[in-house]
C-alpha atoms as an extended CHARMM CRD file, in Angstrom:
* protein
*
        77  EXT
         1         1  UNK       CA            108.1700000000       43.3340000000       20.1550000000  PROA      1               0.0000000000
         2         2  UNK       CA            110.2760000000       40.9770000000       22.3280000000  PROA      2               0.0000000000
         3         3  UNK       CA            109.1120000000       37.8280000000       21.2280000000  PROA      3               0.0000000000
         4         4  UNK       CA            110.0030000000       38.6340000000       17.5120000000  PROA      4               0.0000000000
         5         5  UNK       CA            112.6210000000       36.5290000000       15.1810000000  PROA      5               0.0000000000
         6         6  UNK       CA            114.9090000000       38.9470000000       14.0180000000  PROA      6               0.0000000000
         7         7  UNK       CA            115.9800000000       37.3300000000       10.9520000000  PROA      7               0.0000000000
         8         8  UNK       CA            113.7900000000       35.2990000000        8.0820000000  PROA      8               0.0000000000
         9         9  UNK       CA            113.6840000000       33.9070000000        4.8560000000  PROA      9               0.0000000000
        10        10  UNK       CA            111.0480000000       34.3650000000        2.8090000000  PROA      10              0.0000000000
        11        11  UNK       CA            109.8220000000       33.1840000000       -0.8300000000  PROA      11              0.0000000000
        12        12  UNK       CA            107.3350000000       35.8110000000       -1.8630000000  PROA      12              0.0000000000
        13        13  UNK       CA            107.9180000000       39.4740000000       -2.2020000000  PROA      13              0.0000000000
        14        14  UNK       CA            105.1110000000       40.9690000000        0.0790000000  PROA      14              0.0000000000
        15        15  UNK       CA            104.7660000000       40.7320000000        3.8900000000  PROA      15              0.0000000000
        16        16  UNK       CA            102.3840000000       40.9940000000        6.1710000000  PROA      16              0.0000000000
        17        17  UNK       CA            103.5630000000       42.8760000000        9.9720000000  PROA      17              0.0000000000
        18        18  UNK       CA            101.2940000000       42.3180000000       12.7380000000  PROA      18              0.0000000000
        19        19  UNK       CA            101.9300000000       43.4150000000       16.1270000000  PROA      19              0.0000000000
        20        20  UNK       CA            100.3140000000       44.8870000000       19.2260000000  PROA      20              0.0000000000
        21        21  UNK       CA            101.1930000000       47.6940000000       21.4230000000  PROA      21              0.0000000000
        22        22  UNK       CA             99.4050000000       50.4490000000       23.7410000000  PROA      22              0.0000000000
        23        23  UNK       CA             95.9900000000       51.8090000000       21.9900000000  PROA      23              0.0000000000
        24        24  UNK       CA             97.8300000000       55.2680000000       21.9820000000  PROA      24              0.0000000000
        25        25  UNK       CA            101.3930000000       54.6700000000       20.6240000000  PROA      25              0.0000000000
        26        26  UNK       CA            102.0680000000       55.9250000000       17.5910000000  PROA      26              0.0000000000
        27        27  UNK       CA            103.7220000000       53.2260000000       14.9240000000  PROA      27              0.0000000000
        28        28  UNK       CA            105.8060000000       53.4760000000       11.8890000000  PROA      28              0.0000000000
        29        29  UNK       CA            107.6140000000       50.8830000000       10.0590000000  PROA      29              0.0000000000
        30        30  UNK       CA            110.3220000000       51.7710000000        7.7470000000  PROA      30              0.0000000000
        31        31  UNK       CA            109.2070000000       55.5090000000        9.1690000000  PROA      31              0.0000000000
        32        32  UNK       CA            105.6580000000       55.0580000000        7.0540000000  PROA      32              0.0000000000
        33        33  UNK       CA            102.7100000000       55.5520000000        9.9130000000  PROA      33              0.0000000000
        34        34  UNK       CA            100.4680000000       53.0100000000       10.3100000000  PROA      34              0.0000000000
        35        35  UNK       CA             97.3230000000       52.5520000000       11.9030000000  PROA      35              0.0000000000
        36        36  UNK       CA             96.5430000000       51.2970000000       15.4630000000  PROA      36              0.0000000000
        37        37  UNK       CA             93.3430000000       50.3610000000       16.4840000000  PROA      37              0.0000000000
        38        38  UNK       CA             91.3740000000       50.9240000000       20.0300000000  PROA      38              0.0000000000
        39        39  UNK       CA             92.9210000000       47.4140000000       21.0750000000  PROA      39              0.0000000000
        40        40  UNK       CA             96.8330000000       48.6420000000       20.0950000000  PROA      40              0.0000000000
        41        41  UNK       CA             96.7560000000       46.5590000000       17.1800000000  PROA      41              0.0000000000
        42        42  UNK       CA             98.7750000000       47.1960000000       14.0650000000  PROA      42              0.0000000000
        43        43  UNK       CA             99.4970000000       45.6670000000       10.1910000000  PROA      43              0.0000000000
        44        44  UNK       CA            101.8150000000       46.8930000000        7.5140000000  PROA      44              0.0000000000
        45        45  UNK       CA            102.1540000000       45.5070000000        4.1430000000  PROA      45              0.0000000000
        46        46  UNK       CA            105.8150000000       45.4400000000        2.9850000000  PROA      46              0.0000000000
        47        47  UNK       CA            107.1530000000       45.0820000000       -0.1760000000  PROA      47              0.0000000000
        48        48  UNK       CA            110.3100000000       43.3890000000       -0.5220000000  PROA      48              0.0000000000
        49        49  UNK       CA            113.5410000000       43.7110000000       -2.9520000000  PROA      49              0.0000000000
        50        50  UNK       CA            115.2090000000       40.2340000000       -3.6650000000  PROA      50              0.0000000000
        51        51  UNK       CA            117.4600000000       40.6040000000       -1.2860000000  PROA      51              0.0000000000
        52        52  UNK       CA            118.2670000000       41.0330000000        2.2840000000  PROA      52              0.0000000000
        53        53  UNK       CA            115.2690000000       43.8280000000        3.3110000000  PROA      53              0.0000000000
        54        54  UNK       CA            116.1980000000       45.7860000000        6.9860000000  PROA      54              0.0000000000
        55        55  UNK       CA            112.3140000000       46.9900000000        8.4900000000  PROA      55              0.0000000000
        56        56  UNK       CA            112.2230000000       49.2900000000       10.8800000000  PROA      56              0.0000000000
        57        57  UNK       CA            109.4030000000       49.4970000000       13.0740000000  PROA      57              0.0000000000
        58        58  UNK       CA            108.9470000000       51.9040000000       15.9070000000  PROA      58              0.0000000000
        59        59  UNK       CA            106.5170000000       52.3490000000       18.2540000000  PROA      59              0.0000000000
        60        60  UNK       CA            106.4180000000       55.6660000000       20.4190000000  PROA      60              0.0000000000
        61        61  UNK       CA            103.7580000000       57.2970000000       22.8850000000  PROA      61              0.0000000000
        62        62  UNK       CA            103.2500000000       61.1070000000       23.7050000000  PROA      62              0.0000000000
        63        63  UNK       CA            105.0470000000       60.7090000000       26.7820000000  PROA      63              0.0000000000
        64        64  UNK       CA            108.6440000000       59.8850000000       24.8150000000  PROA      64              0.0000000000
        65        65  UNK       CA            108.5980000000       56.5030000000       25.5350000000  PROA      65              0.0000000000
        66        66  UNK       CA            110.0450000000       54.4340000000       22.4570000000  PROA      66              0.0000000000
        67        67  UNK       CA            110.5680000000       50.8690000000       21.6360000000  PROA      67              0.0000000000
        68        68  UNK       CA            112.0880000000       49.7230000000       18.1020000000  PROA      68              0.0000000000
        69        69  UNK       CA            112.9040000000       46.8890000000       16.2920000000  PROA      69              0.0000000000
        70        70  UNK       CA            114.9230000000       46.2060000000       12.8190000000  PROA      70              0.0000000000
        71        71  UNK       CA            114.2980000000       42.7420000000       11.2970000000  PROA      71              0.0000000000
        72        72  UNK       CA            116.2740000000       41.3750000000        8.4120000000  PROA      72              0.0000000000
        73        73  UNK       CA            114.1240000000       39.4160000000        5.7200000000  PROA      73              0.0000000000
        74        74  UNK       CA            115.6360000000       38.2660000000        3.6050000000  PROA      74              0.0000000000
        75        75  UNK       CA            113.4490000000       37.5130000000       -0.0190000000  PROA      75              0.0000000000
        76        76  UNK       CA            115.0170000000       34.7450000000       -2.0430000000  PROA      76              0.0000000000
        77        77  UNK       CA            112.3860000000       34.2490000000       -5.6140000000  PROA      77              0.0000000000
């Protein structure tokens, strides 16, 4: 999750997350689990508010390690 902006506008009010991590982390975003495949790969579908919208998404293993990002989009109709 290093490579992601941390701030966007947007012009519709559903998302689409995609990201990649290790095939056994365990990822939420905005603390809803989502699925990750055998290759680490995850999506989320988020709905936004016409406003600014804070995600959190959080990726954690069964060894305690945790990386987590919040991104600000920000839905203008």
């Amino acid at each position: 999750m290093t490579n992601v902006p941390r701030e966007s506008i947007v012009h519709t009010d559903t998302i689409v997350l995609r990201g990649l991590t290790r095939a056994d982390a365990v990822v939420s975003v905005n603390g809803v689990l989502v699925d990750v495949d055998s290759a680490g790969a995850f999506t989320a579908t988020v709905i936004l508010r016409a406003a600014p919208n804070l995600i959190e998404i959080v990726a954690s293993d069964f060894k305690g390690n945790k990386v987590s990002a919040i991104l600000t989009i920000i839905y203008i109709p």
